[in-house]
C-alpha positions as CSV (number, residue, x, y, z in Angstrom):
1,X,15.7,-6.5,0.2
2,X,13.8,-5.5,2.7
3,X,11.5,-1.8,1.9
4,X,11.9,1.1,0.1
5,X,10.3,4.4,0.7
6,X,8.6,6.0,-2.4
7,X,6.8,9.2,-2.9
8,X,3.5,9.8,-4.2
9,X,4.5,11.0,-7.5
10,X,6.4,7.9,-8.3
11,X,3.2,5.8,-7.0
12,X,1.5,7.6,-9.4
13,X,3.7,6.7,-12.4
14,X,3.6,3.0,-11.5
15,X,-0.1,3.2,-11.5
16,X,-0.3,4.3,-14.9
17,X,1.9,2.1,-16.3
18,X,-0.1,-1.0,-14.5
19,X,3.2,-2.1,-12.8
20,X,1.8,-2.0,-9.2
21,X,-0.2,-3.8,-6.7
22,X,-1.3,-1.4,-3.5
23,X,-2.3,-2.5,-0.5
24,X,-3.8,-0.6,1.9
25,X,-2.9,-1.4,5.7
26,X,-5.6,1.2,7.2
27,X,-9.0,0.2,8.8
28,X,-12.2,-0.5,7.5
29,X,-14.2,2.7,8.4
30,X,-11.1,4.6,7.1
31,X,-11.2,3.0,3.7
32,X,-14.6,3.7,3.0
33,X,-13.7,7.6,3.6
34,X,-11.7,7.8,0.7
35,X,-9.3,5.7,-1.0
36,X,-6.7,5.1,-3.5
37,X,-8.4,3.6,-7.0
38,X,-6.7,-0.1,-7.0
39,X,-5.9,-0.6,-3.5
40,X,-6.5,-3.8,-1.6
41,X,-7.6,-3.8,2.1
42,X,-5.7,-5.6,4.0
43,X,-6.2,-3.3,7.7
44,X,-3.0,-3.8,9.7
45,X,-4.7,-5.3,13.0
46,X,-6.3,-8.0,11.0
47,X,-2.7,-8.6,9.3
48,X,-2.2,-12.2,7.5
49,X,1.5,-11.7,6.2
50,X,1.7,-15.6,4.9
51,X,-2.3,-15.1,3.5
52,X,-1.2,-12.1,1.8
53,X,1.8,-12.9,0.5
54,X,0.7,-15.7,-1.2
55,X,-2.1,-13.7,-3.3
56,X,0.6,-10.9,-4.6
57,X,1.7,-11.0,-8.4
58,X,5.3,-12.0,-8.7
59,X,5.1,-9.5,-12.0
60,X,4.3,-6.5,-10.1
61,X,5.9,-3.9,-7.5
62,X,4.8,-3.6,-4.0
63,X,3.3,-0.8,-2.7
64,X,1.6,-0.5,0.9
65,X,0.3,2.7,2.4
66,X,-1.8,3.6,5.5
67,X,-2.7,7.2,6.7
68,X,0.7,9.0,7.1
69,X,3.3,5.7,6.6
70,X,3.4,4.7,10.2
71,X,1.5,1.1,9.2
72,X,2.0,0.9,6.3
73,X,6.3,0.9,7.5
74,X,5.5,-1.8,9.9
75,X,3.7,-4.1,7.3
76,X,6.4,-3.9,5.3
77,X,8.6,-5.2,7.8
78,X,6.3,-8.1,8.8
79,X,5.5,-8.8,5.3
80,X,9.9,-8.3,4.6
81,X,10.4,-11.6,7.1
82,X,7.9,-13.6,6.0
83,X,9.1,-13.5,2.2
84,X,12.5,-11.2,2.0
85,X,12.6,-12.0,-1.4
86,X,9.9,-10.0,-2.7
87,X,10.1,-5.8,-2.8
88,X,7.9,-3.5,-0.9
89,X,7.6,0.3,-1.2
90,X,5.8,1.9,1.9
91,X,4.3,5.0,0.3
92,X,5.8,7.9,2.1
93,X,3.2,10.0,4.2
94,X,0.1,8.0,3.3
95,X,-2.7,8.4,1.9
96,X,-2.7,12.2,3.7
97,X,0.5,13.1,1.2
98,X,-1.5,11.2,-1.5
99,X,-4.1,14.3,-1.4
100,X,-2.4,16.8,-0.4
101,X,0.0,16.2,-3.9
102,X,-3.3,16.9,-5.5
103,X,-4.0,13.0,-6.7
104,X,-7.5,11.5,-6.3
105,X,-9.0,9.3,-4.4
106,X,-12.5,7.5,-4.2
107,X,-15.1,6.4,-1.4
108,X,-14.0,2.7,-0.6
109,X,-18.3,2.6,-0.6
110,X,-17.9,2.2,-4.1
């Protein structure tokens, strides 16, 4: 497989029932604006698929998001040829749909 595309409200599901592991692809100075409670950094031009990939739970789905989904698509294609057998879900529209569906988000500060 290579990606799926979900939607915030399914994200939101998986979160609950612990059956997730997000990474975030965006930069540092963005994260510590606001992000998603759980998310890994893992900024997109510091990218270490192989690093990465051998850190991920085997028991858990995918997710990566960015700002909109632009990044986040990409790292789910670099991370899709380095290990095609895992799943990944790019979370459609970001971190910007993320809010804008009313969920919350936190100061990466914290």
């Amino acid at each position: 497989m290579a990606y799926g595309e979900i939607y915030a409200e399914t994200l939101q599901e998986w979160l609950e029932q612990e059956d997730v592991h997000l990474i975030d692809v965006r930069e540092d100075e963005e994260y510590q604006e606001a992000c998603i409670t759980g998310a890994h950094l893992h900024p997109l031009s510091r990218f270490a698929p192989d690093q990465i990939i051998e850190s991920l739970p085997k028991d858990k789905k995918i997710v990566i998001h960015c700002k909109a989904g632009g990044r986040s698509a990409q790292a789910c294609q670099i991370l899709s040829a380095h290990a095609p057998d895992l799943e990944y879900y790019n979370l459609e529209g970001g971190i910007l749909d993320w809010i804008a569906t009313g969920h919350p988000v936190k100061s990466g500060k914290d």
